[in-house]
C-alpha positions in Angstrom: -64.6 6.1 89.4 -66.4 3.1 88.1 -70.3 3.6 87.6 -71.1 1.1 90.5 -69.2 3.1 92.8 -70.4 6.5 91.9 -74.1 4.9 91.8 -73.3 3.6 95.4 -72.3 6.5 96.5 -75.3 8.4 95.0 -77.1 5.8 97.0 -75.8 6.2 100.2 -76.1 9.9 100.0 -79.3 10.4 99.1 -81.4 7.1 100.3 -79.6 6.2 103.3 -78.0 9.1 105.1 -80.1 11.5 103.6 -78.7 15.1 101.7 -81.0 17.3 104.5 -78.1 15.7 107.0 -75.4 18.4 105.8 -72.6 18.3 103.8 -71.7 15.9 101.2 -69.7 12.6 102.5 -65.9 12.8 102.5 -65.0 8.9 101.3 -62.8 7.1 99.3 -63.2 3.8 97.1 -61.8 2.1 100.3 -63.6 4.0 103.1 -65.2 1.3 105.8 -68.6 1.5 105.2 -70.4 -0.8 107.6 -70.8 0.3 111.3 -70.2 4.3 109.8 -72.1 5.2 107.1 -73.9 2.0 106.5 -75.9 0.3 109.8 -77.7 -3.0 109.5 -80.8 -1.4 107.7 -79.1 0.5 105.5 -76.7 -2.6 104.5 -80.6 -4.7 103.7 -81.6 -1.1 101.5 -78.0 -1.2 99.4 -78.6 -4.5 98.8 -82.0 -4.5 97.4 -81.2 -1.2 95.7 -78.2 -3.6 93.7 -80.3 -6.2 93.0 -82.8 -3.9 91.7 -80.5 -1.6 89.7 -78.6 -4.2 87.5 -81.0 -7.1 88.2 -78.9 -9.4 90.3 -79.7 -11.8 93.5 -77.2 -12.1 96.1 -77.0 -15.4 97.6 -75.7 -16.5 101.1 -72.4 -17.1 100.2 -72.5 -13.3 98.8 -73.8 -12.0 101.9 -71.0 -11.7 104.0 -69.7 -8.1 105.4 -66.4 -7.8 103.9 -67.9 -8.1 100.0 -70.3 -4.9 101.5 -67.2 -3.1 103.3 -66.3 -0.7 101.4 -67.5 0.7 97.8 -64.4 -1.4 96.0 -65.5 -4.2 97.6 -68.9 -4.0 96.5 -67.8 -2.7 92.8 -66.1 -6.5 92.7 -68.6 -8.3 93.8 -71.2 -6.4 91.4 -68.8 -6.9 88.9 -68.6 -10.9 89.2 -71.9 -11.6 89.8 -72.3 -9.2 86.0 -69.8 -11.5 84.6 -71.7 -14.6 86.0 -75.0 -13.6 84.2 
């Protein structure tokens, strides 16, 4: 697993869902995140957590729910926007 993915995942786990909520998450690199393990909130914490984390800024045109669907999807936009810099 790529570090962004194991970072998001971390993430999740422990900032969003919370480990006092029971057993770890069973999820793969192409798992749908939104609307299950990721609500509207949690989608504005991952987000900021990114940008903080490997000091990007998401513009509009990244801010659309299928780069954030799943934690491939949001290892390739990470990974472009790394490129870009």
């Amino acid at each position: 697993m790529k570090e962004v993915g194991r970072r998001v995942r971390q993430f999740v786990e422990t900032e969003i869902r919370g480990e006092a909520e029971g057993d770890p998450l069973r999820w793969e690199d192409e798992t749908p995140l939104l609307g299950s393990y990721l609500d509207s909130l949690g989608l504005m914490q991952l987000i900021d957590f990114l940008e903080q984390e490997y000091g990007l800024e998401f513009d509009d045109d990244d801010l659309r729910a299928e780069h954030f669907s799943t934690v491939s999807r949001i290892e390739a936009l990470v990974d472009r926007k790394l490129v870009k810099r």
